[in-house]
N, C-alpha and C positions, 0 to 999 in steps of 0.2 A: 586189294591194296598190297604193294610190295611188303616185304618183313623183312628186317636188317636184326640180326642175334648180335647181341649184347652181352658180352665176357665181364664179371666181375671176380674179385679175387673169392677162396671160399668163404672166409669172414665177413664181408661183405656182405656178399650174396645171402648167409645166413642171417646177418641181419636186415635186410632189406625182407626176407622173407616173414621174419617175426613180428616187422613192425607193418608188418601187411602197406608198405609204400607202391602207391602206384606209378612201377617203374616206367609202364609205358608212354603214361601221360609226362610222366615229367623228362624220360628221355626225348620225346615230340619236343614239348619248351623248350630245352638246350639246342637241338639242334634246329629250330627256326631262328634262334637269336643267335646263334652260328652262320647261320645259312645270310640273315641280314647283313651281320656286321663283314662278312667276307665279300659280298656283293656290294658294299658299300666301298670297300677297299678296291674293288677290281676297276669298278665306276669312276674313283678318282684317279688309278694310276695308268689307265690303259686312256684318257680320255687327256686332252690339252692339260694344265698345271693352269688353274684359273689365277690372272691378274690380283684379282679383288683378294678371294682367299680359297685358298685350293685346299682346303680342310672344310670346306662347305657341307660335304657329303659324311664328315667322319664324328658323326655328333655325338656316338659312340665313347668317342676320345674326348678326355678330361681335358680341361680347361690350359691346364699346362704343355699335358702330350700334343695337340694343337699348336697350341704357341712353337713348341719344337718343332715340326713339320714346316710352319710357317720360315723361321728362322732358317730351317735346312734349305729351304726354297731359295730365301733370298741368299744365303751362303752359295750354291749352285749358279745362280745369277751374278751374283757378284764377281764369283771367279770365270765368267764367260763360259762355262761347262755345256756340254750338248742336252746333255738330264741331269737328271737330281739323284743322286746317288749314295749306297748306304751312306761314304764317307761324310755326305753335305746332313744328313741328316742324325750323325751323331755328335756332326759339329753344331747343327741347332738344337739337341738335346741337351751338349754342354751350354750352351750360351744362355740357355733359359739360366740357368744360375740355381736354379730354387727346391731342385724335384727328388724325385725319393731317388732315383737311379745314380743320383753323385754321391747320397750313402752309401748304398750297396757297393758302388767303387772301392768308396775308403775304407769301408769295410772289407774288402778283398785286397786293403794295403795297395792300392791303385790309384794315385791323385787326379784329379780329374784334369790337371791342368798340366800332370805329363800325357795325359789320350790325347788332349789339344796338340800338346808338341809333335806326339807323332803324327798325328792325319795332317799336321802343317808339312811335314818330312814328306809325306810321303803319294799328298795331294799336287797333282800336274793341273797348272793353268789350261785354260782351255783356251780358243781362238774364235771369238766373235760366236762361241754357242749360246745359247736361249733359254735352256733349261724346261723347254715347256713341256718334255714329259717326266715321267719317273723313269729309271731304270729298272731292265728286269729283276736284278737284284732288288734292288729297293723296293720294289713290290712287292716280290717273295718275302724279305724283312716285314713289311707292314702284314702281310699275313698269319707269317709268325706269330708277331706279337699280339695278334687276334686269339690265337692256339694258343699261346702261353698264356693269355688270360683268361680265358674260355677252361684249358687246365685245369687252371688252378678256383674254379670256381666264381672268378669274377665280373658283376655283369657290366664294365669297363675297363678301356685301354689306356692305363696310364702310363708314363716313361719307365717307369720300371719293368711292364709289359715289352716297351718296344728294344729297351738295354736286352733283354732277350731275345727278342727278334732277330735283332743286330748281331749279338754274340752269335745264334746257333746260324743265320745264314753260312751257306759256307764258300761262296762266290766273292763274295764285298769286300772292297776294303776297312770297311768297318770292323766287320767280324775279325780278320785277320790281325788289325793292328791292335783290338782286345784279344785275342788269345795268342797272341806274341808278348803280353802285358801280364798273363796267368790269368787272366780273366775268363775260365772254360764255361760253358755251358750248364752241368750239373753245381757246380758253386753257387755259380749266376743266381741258377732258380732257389738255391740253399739259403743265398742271403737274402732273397727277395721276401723269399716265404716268413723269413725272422724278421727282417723290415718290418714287415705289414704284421705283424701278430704283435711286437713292440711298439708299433703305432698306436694298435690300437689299446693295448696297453696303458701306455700314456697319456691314453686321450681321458682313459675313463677316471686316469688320475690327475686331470689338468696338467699333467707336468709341461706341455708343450710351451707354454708359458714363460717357463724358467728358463733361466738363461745357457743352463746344461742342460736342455734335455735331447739338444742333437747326439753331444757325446754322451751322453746316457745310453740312449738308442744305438749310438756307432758300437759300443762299449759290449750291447747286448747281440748285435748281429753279428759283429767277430767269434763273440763266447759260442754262438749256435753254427758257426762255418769252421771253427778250427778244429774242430774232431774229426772232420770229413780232410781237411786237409793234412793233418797228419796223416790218416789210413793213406792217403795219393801216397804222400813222402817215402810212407814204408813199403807200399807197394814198388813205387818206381825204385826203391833200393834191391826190395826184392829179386826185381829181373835184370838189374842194372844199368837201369838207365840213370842214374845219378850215384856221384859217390857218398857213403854210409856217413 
């Protein structure tokens, strides 16, 4: 049976060894449910863009992150496009309206509805295209946000998984017109990670209910990304890329 070695940091490592965890079986787990959900991905983007619902195969993906895909589709189609491309599918990520990834935005002081204006700026009609596949970007995106969920430990891909996707591609115009927005990568996953810990936060204090508890939560993901964004600040002053 091949053998793949497994790096963890020494803390870690020390504790996985104390609490006697069976690293092997549970690294086998992760990466079957890895190995699924990437196969799942490749299946839908390398194969036609089905009619009915071309998220058929991605069952993986939350109820919402679906609806997004579906949306990017019909955006794709709508604008006569040859594929479906990151651009069309961060525009069905916004249009969903509802999902964790248009906090994460505000919370990186990014309104969702300036991302809209730009991929309107900077998205080309297309001429009698079909849309019936994905792009290879856009594929590499929906992988991504496989890895960024997978990552971070979660056993689903929801819009804030795929907001990373998008972000860390580096081909798309999606990624582009977010990190032209200061939307980088390591924030990305900064404010996702305080997203989802604030979530659940509030869930366990029904706050979700109340009529604040968006801005509650926006209020808590900025407090947990803006330390990380001042070190940027002082760094890029540092070398001078920006003035003091």
């Amino acid at each position: 049976m091949p053998k793949i070695n497994v790096y963890l940091p020494d803390e870690l490592a020390d504790a996985v060894k104390d609490a006697g965890v069976p690293v092997s079986a549970i690294c086998q787990r992760a990466l079957e449910q890895a190995v699924r959900r990437v196969t799942a991905i490749r299946e839908t983007t390398l194969g036609d863009v089905e009619e009915d619902d071309p998220t058929e195969r991605l069952t993986h993906f939350t109820d919402r992150a679906r609806t997004a895909v579906r949306l990017g589709v019909r955006r794709a189609r709508a604008a006569e496009a040859p594929g479906v491309a990151t651009e069309h599918l961060l525009g069905g990520m916004l249009d969903e309206g509802e999902n964790l990834s248009l906090l994460v935005l505000r919370a990186l002081e990014v309104e969702p509805e300036r991302v809209l204006g730009e991929l309107e700026r900077v998205t080309t009609r297309g001429v009698g295209g079909t849309a019936s596949r994905f792009t290879a970007d856009a594929a590499n995106a929906l992988e991504l946000a496989v890895t960024e969920a997978t990552s971070l430990g979660h056993g689903y891909v929801g819009c804030e998984h795929l907001l990373l996707g998008l972000v860390a591609e580096p081909d798309g115009t999606a990624g582009r017109v977010l990190r032209s927005l200061g939307v980088e990568p390591r924030l990305a996953r900064r404010a996702v990670s305080a997203a989802l810990a604030g979530y659940v936060h509030l869930r366990a204090q029904q706050a979700p209910a109340a009529p604040n508890a968006a801005a509650l939560l926006g209020a808590a993901v900025r407090a947990e990304v803006r330390p990380l964004v001042e070190r940027l600040d002082r760094l890029e002053q540092h070398v001078g890329l920006v003035a003091p």
